[in-house]
C-alpha positions in Angstrom: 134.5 135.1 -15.0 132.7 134.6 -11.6 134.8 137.7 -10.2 133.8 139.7 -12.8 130.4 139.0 -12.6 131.0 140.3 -8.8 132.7 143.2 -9.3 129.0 143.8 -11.6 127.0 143.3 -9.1 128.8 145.1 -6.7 128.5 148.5 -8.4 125.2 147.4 -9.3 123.6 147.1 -5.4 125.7 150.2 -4.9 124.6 152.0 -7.9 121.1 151.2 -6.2 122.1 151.7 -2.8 119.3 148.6 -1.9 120.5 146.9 0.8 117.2 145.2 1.1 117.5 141.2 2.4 116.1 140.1 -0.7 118.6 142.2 -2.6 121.4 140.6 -0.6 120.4 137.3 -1.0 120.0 137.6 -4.7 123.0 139.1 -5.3 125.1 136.6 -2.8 127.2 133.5 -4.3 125.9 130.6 -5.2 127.4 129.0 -2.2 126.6 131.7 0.0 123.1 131.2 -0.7 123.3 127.1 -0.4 124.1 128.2 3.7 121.1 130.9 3.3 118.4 128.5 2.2 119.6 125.8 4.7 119.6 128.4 7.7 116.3 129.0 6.7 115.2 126.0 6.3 116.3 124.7 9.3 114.7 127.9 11.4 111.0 127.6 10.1 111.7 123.6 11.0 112.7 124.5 14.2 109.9 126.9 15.3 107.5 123.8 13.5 109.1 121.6 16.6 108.8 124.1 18.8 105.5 124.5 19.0 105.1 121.0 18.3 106.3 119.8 21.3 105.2 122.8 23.2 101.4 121.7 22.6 101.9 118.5 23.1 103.6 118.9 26.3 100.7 121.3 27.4 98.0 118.6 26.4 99.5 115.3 27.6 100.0 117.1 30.8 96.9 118.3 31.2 95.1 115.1 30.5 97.7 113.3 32.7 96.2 115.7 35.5 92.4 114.1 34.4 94.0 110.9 34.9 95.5 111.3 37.8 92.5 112.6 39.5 90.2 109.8 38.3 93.2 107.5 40.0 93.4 108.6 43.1 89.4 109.3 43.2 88.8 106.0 45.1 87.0 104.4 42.0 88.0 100.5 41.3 90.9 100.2 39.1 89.4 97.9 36.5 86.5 100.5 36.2 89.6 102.6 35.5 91.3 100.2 33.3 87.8 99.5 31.3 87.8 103.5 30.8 91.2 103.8 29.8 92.5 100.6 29.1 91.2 100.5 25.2 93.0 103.8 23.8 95.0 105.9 26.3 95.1 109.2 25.4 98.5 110.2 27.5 101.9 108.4 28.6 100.8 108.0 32.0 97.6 105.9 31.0 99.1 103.9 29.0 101.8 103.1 31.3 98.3 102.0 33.9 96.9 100.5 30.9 100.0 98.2 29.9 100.2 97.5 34.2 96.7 96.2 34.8 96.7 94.1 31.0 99.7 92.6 32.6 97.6 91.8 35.7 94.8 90.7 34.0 96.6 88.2 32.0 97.9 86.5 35.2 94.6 86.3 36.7 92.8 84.7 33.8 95.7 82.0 33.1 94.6 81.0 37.3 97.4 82.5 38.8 98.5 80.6 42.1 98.9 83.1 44.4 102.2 81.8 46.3 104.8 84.2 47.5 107.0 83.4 44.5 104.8 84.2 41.6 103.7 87.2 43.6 106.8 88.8 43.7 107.5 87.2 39.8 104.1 89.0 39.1 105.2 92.3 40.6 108.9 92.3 38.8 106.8 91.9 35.5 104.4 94.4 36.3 107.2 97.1 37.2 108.9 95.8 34.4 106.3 96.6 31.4 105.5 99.7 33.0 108.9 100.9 32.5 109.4 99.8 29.0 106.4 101.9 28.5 107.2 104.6 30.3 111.1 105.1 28.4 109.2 104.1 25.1 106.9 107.4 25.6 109.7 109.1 26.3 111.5 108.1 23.4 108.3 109.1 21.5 107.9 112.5 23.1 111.9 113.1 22.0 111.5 112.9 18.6 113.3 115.8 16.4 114.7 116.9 19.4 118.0 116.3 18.6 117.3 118.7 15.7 117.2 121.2 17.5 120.5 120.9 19.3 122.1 120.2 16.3 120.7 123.8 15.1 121.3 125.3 17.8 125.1 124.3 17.7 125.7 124.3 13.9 123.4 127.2 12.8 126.3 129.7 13.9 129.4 127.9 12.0 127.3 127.4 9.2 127.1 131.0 8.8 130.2 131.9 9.4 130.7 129.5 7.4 129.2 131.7 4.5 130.5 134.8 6.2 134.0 133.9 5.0 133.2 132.9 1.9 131.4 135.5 1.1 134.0 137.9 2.0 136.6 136.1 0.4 134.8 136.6 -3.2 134.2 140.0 -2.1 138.1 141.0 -1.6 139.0 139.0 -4.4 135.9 140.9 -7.0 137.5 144.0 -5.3 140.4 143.0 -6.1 140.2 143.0 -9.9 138.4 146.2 -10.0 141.4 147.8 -7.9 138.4 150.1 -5.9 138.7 149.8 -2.5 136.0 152.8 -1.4 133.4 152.1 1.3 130.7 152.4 -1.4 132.1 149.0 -3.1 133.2 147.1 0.1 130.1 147.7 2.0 127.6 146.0 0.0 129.6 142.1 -0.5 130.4 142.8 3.4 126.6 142.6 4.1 125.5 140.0 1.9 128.4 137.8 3.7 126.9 139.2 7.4 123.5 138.4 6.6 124.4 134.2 6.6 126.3 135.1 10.1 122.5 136.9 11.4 120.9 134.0 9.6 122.8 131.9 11.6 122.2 133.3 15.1 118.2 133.9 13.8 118.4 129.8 13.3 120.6 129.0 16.5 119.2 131.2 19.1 115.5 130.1 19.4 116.6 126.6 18.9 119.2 126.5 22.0 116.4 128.0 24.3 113.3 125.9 23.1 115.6 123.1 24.0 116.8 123.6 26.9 113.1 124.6 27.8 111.7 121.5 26.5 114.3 119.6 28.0 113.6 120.8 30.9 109.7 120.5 30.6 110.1 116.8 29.8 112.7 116.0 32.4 109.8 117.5 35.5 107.2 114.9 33.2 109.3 111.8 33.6 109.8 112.4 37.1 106.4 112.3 37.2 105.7 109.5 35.5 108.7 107.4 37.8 106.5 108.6 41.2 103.2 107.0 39.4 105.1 103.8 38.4 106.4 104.2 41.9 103.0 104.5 43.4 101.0 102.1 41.0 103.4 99.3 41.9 103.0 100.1 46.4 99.3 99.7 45.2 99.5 96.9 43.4 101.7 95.1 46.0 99.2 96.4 48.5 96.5 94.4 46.7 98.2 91.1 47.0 98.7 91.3 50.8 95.4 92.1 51.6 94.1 89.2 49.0 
């Protein structure tokens, strides 16, 4: 019954000659269109991550370079840490934040200031700061394993549909023993259009990743010099105290 249904709307788009995507879609099987709404689903979701963590990238960077220059301005750090210390607004403040708390703790419990809790205080110091520092990271992550999984699956998933489609196609044409161009061309194109779906889902996907990837990777590094840094500073402070 489904076949013959096909072989209807086949001479129906051809009848029309519409070869319009909505046309195609409409007109494609049921499980065709199941791997059409998904692709298409999981391209607009893809482009919301995109610029998602393209923004976000451009504004924690840009208040990490407000932070940085306020750090290396001279000022005292617990002016800093007064400023900052309350609500962070970036990954590297809060990892400065979650440092000098640290510090501050020690200092108002009367820290004895022998060479063994020094070097127990700095170990703890470094310590929190990178806990924070991979658990911004994690944050800054999120969804992007969505878009490696797009970027890989997109294009099985509609050729995926491709096949299927095709394979109705054949078999409508099949029953209706017409094997012109006019009948095979338009159940050939609705089974295409999941394949270009696919590649419409996969390619923006695979090279916002590996941008974003790559934008995050220069941001950690960053963030491992400040711990660096922050922690010669802090060890600094104890030898000249």
């Amino acid at each position: 019954m489904e076949l013959i249904e096909k072989v209807n709307n086949l001479g129906n788009i051809t009848s029309n000659s519409d070869f319009s995507l909505w046309v195609l879609f409409l007109e494609a099987d049921i499980v065709v269109k199941i791997v059409m709404l998904i692709l298409i689903f999981a391209s607009i979701w893809s482009w919301a991550i995109i610029f998602e963590k393209k923004m976000g990238l451009r504004a924690i960077t840009k208040k990490s370079g407000k932070f940085e220059e306020k750090f290396w301005s001279g000022s005292s750090l617990d002016d800093l840490y007064s400023i900052v210390g309350i609500r962070p607004s970036d990954p590297m403040s809060s990892i400065f934040a979650v440092a000098m708390r640290e510090w501050k703790r020690s200092s108002e419990k009367g820290f004895d200031k022998t060479p063994k809790n020094i070097v127990g205080l700095e170990q703890r110091i470094d310590r929190v700061m990178r806990v924070s520092l991979e658990r911004e990271m994690d944050d800054l992550q999120k969804n992007m394993t969505f878009l490696a999984s797009t970027g890989s699956v997109s294009p099985f998933l509609g050729l995926f549909g491709t096949v299927w489609g095709i394979m109705n196609t054949f078999s409508a044409i099949g029953i209706s023993s017409d094997t012109s161009l006019a009948t095979v061309a338009p159940g050939i194109a609705e089974a295409l259009f999941a394949t270009a779906l696919g590649l419409v889902a996969a390619i923006p996907a695979v090279i916002a990743y590996n941008s974003i990837s790559s934008d995050m990777n220069r941001y950690a590094m960053r963030l491992e010099n400040f711990v660096g840094e922050f922690g010669t500073i802090i060890s600094r402070q104890f030898e000249e105290n």
